[in-house]
C-alpha positions in Angstrom: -25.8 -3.6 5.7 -24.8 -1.9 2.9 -26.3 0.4 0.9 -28.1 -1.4 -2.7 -26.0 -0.3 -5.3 -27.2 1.8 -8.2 -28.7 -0.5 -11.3 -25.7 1.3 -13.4 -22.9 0.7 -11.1 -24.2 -3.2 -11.6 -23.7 -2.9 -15.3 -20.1 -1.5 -15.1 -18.9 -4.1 -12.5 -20.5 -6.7 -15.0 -18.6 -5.2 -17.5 -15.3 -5.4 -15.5 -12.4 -7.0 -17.4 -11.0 -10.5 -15.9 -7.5 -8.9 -16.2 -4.9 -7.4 -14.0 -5.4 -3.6 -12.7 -6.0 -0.8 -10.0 -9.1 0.3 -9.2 -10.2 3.6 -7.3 -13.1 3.8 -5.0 -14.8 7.0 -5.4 -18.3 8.7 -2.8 -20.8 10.5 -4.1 -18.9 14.0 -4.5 -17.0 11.9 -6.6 -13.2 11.7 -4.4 -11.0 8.8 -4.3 -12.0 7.1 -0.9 -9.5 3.9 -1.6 -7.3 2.5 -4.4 -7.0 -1.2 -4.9 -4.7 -3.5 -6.8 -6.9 -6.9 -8.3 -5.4 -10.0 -10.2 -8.6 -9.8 -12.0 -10.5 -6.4 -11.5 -14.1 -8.5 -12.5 -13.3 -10.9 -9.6 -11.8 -8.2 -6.9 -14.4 -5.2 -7.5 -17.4 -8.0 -7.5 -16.3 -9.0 -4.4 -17.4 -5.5 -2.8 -21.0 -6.2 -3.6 -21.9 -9.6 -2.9 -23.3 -10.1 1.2 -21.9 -13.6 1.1 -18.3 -12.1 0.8 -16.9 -12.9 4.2 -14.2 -9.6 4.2 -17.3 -7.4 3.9 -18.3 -7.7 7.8 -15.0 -6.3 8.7 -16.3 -2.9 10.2 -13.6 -1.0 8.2 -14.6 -2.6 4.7 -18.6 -2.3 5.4 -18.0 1.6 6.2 -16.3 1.7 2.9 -18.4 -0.3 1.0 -21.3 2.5 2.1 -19.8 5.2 1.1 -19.1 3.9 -2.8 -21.1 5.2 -5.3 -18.8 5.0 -8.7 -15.6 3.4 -9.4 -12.8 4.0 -12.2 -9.9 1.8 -13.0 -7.0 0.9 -14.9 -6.2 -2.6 -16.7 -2.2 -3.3 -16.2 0.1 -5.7 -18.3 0.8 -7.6 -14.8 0.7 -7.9 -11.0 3.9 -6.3 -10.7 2.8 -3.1 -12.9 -0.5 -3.2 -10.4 1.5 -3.2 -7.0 3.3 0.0 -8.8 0.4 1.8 -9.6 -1.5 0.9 -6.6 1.1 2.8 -4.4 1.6 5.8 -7.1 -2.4 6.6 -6.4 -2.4 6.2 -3.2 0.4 8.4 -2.6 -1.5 11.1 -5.2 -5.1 11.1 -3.6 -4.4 9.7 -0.2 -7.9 7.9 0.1 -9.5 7.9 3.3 -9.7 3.8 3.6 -6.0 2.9 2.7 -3.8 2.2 5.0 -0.7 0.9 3.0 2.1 3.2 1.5 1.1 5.6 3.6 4.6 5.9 5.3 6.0 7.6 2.3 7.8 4.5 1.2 8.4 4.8 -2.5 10.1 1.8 -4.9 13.6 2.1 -6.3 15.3 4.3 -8.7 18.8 4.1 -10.4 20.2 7.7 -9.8 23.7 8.1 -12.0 25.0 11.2 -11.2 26.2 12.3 -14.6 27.7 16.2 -13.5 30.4 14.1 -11.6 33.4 13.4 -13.9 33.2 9.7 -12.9 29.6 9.0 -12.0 28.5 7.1 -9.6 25.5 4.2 -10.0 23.1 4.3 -7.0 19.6 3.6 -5.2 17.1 6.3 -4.6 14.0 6.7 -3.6 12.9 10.4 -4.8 13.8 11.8 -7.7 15.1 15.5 -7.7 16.1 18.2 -10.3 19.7 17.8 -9.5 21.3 16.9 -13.2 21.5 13.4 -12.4 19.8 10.4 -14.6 16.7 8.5 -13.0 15.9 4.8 -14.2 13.0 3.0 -12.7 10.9 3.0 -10.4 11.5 -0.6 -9.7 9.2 -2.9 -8.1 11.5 -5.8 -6.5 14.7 -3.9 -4.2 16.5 -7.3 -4.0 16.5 -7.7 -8.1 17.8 -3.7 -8.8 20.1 -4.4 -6.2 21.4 -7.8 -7.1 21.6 -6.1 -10.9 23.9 -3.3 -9.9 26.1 -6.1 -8.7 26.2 -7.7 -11.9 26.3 -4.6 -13.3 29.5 -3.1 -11.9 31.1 -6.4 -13.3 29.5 -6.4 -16.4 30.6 -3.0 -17.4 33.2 -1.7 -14.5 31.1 1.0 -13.2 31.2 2.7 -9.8 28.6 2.0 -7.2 27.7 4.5 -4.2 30.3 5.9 -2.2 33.1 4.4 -4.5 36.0 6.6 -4.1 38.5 6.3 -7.1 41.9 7.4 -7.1 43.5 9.8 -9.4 46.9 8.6 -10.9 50.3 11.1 -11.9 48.9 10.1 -15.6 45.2 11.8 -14.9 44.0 8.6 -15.3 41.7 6.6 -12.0 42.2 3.5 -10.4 38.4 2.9 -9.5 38.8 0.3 -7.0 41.3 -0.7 -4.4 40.7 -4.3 -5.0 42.2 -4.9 -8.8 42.3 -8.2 -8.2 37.9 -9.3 -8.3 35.8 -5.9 -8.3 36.0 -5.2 -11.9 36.0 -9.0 -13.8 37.2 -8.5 -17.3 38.0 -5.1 -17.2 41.4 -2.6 -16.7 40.8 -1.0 -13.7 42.7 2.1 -14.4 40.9 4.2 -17.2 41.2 7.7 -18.2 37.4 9.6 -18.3 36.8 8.7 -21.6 37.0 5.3 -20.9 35.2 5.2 -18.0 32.4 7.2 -20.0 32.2 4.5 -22.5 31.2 1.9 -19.5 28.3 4.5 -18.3 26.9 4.7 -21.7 26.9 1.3 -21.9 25.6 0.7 -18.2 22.7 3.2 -19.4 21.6 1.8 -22.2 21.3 -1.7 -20.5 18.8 -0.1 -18.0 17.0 1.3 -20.6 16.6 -2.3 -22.4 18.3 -1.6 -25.2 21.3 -4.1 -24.6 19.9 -7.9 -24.4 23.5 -9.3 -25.8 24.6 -9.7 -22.2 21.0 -11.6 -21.0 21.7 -13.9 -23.9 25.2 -14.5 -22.8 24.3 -15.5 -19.2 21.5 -17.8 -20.8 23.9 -19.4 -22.8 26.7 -20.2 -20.2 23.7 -21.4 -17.9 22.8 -23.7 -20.2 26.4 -24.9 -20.7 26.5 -25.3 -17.1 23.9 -27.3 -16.9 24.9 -29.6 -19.1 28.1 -30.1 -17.9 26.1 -30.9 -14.6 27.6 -27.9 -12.7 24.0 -27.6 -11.2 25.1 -24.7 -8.4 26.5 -22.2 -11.0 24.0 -22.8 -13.4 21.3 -22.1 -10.6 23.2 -19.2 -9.7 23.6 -17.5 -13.0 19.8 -18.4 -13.2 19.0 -16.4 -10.2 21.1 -13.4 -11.7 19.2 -13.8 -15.3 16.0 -13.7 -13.2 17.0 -10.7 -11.6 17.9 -8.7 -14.5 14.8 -9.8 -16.5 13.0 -9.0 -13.5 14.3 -5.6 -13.2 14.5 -4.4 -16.9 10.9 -5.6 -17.9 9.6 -2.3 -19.0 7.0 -0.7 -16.4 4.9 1.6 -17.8 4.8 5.2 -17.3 1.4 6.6 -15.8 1.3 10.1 -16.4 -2.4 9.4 -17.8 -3.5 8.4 -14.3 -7.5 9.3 -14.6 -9.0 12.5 -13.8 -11.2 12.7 -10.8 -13.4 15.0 -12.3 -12.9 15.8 -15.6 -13.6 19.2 -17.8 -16.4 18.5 -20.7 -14.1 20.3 -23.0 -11.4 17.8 -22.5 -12.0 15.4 -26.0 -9.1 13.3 -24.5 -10.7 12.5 -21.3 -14.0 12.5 -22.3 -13.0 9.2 -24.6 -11.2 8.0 -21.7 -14.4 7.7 -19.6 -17.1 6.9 -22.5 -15.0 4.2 -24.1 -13.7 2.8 -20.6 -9.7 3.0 -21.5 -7.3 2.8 -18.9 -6.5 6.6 -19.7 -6.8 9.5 -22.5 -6.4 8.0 -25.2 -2.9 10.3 -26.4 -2.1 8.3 -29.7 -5.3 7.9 -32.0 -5.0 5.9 -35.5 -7.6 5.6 -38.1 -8.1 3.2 -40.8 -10.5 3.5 -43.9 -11.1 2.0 -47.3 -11.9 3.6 -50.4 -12.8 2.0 -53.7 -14.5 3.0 -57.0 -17.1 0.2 -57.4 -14.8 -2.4 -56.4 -11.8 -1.0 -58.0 -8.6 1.2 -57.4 -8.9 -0.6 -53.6 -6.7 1.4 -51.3 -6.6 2.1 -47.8 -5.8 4.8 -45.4 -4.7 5.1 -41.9 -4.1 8.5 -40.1 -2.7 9.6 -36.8 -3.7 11.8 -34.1 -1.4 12.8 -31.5 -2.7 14.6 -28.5 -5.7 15.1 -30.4 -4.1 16.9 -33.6 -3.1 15.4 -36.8 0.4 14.2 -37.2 0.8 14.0 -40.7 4.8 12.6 -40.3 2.4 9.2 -38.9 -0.1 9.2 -41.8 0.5 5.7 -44.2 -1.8 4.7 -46.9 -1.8 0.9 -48.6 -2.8 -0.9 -51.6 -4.6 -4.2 -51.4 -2.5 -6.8 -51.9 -3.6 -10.3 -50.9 -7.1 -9.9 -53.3 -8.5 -8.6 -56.2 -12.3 -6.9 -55.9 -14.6 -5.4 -53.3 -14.3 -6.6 -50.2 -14.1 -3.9 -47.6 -14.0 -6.7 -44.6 -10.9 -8.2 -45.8 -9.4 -4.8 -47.0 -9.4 -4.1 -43.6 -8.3 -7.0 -42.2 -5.3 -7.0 -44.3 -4.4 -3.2 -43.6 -4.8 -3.3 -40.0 -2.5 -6.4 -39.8 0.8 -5.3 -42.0 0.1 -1.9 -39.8 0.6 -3.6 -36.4 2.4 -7.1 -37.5 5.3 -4.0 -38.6 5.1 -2.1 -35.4 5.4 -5.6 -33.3 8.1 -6.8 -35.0 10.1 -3.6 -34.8 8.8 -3.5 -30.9 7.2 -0.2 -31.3 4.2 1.1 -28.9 0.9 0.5 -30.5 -1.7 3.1 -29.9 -3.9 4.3 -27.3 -7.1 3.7 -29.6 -7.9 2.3 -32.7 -10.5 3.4 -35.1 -12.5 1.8 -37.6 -14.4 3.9 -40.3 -17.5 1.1 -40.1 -19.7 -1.1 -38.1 -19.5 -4.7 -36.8 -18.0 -6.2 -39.6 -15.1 -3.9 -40.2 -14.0 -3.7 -36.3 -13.9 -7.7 -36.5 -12.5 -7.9 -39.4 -9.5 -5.4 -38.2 -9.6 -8.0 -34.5 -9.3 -10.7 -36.7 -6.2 -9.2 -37.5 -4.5 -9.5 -34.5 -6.0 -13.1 -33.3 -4.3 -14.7 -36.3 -0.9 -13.1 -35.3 -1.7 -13.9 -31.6 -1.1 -10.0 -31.3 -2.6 -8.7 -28.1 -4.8 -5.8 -29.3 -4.7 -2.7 -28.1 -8.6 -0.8 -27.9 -10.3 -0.6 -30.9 -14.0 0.8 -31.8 -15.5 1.1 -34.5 -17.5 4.5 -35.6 -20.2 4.2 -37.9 -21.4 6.7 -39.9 -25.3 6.3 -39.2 -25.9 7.8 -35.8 -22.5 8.2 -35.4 -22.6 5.0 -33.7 -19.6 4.0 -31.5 -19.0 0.0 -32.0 -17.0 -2.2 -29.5 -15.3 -5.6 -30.3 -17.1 -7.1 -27.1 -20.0 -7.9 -25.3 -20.9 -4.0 -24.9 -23.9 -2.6 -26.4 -23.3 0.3 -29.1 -23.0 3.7 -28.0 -24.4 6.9 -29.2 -22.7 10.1 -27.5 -24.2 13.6 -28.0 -23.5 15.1 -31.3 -21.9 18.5 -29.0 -20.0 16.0 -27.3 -16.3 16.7 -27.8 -14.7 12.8 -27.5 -17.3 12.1 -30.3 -16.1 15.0 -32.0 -12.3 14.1 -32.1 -13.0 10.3 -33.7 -15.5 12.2 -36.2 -12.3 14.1 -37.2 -10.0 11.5 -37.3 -12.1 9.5 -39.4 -12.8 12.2 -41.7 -9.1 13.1 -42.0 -8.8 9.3 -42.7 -11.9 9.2 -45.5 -10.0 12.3 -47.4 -6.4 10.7 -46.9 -7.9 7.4 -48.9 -9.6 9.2 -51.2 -6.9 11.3 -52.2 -4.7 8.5 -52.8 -7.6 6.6 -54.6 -7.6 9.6 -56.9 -4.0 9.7 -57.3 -4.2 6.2 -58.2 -7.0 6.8 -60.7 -5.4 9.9 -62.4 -1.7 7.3 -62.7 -3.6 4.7 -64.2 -5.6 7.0 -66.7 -1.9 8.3 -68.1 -0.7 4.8 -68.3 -3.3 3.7 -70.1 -2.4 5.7 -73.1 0.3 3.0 -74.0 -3.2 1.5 -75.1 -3.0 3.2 -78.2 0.5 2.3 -79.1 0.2 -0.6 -81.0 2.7 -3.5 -80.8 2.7 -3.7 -77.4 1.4 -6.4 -75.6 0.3 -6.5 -72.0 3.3 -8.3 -70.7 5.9 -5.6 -72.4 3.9 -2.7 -71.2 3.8 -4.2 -67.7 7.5 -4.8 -67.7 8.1 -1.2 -68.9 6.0 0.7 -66.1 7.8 -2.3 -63.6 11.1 -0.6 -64.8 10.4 3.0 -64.5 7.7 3.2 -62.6 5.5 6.1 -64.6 4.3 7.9 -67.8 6.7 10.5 -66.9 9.4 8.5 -66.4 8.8 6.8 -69.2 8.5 9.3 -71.8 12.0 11.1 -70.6 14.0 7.8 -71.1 16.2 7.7 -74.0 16.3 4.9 -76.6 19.1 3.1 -75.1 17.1 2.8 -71.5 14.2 1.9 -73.1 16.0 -1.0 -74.9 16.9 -2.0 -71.3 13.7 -3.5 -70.9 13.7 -7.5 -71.9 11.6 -7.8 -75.2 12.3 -4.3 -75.9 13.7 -3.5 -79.7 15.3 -0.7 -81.1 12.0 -0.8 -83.7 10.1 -0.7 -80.7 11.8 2.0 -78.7 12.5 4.0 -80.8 8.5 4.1 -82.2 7.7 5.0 -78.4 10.0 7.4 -78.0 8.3 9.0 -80.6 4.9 8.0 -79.8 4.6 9.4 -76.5 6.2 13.0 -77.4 3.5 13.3 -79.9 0.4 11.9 -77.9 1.6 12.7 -73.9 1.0 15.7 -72.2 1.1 16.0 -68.6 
């Protein structure tokens, strides 16, 4: 039988996300003994402990399941992205109990051989420091392959071996076949031309062309209407394949550390806070407010666990008037990321909430409206130092020397003296402004209009009487008595 596993290995497989992943086996020196793929990591690593489990009398899976003592993993986007990462690990640690990929068979890449004056599109399965561009890996070999295909009449590229010939001109005929290899294109083209094409090709691998997806969509469904049923199937087998090929697989050069160093803040946070790696891209949010007023907020951004002032952004409340930290937050945190996913930039590693329980709901409430998936977010609250999580999972109180804990207390202390700043800032404006107080024929609507217009004291005072006039309900009586008013009575 196997051995009983430890009360706190219970509680992190109870804790196990119902969510596609890999996860890595480890004995009790703490080495990678076997790396799994799971549809649903809670389901797959469960499995491992429970007698009833049939595949735990194989001989070759009770040996293993006696030798684990501690288990890491990673949560993936899809199955797909698992089978990937599964093999990547494997090939990195070579655990004991895996038998798969173990024949050095590696997934596709797109290698275009750029130092060529015509390059050449083709299949690899290493990738070497020889000048030439890599694209991939990809996971299906029939998609990449049938997408080259489409690719070469798509763009009029050269695949493989393709050996163009050079005309009296300098220009190349790239195929012998002019008649159906290159569909819609000349197939003689000086080197600028054919340049053009690679660019193009390029960028389509990298998913930043989805015109030509669209297209084939589009004449699908026009084929299908007119009931040509085999060439709409057929152009929806080659849409599937592209999609299939161009959906983004994530880079894992965060794969987890084996045993990491305590002076490692990055890695540290990966294992306390259970992230499917270091946690390279840190934002914090905070709100500062005087009693209710001058509401502002502040978010600042830690890359590689240093400030990166270029990502800093600070808001103004706009959807409320009064003191309501929970839905300050709520509204900050949602402009932040509604932006980035309408733009479809990367969202953090980990985001951090300067409060407790209320404030990191508050900011996941955020995301359920939008039907945004989150990306990990905790909470840190100031007494204890309290770590918060958005689930089921208990608070968590690191040791003060410890160096993850250290990092989010200086992001959120970067992110309390970024909002107070600007809450000062905003203080210091409104105290000039508020000299137009003393000026009297002014009403509130006028003197809003005028700071609408110019936007400060400063601005304000340096406008001439014909600017000021500019401003609907603005005489020359008036302007000229403020002009006058606010050389007298403002000083900066």
């Amino acid at each position: 039988m196997a051995n009983p596993e430890p009360s706190d290995l219970k509680e992190k497989v109870r804790r196990l996300p119902e969510k596609p992943g890999v996860y890595l086996m480890k004995d009790r020196l703490g080495s990678v003994i076997y790396v799994g793929k799971a549809k649903s990591l809670k389901k797959r690593v469960s499995s491992y402990f429970q007698a009833s489990k049939k595949f735990t009398h194989q001989p070759k899976i009770r040996a293993l399941v006696q030798m684990i003592r501690d288990f890491d993993f990673i949560v993936v986007k899809s199955e797909p992205e698992a089978l990937l990462l599964e093999g990547q690990l494997i090939k990195k640690w070579k655990p004991k109990y895996n038998t798969d990929f173990v024949d050095d068979k590696r997934f596709l890449l797109v290698r275009v051989d750029v130092t060529r004056e015509l390059p050449r599109f083709a299949l690899a399965r290493f990738k070497k420091e020889d000048g030439a561009r890599y694209f991939g890996p990809f996971v299906h070999a029939n998609h990449i392959r049938k997408t080259l295909a489409e690719m070469r009449r798509r763009f009029g590229i050269l695949l493989g071996d393709a050996s163009p010939k050079r005309q009296d001109d300098g220009s190349f005929l790239l195929y012998d076949d002019v008649r159906s290899e290159i569909y819609g294109h000349d197939n003689r083209v000086t080197v600028e031309e054919y340049q053009a094409r690679v660019d193009d090709a390029c960028e389509f691998l990298q998913g930043k062309s989805k015109e030509w997806l669209e297209d084939l969509k589009l004449e699908m469904s026009k084929e299908a209407a007119a009931r040509n049923f085999e060439k709409a199937a057929s152009l929806r087998d080659i849409v599937f394949a592209l999609e299939a090929s161009l959906k983004k697989t994530r880079k894992f050069e965060r794969d987890i550390v084996v045993k990491p160093s305590d002076g490692d803040a990055l890695t540290l946070l990966e294992k306390e806070l259970e992230l499917s790696g270091p946690p390279k891209t840190i934002e914090c949010f905070d709100i500062s407010h005087i009693s209710g007023t001058f509401v502002v907020a502040s978010m600042v951004q830690f890359v590689d666990g240093r400030p990166n002032k270029a990502g800093y952004r600070r808001f103004k409340i706009k959807s409320f008037e009064g003191n309501d930290d929970f839905r300050s937050m709520e509204e900050v945190v949602g402009r932040r990321y509604r932006r980035l996913h309408k733009e479809g930039k990367e969202f953090p590693d980990l985001v951090v909430i300067d409060g407790g329980m209320g404030q990191v709901g508050a900011a996941l409430k955020s995301f359920l409206i939008q039907d945004i998936e989150p990306p990990a977010i905790i909470g840190l609250a100031k007494k204890h130092e309290t770590i918060i999580f958005p689930d089921e999972r208990p608070p968590l109180r690191l040791p003060l020397k410890n160096a993850g804990l250290q990092l989010l207390q200086r992001a959120r202390d970067e992110a309390h003296r970024f909002a107070n700043t600007f809450n000062a800032d905003l203080r210091s404006k409104r105290i000039r402004e508020s000299i137009l107080d003393d000026f009297t024929g002014l009403g509130p609507k006028k003197r809003a209009s005028l700071l609408d217009e110019f936007g400060s004291i400063d601005r304000l005072k340096n406008a001439s009487i014909t600017e000021l006039r500019s401003v609907e309900g603005i005489g020359l009586e008036t302007a000229t008595r403020l002009k006058q008013f606010l050389e007298q009575h403002y000083t900066r």
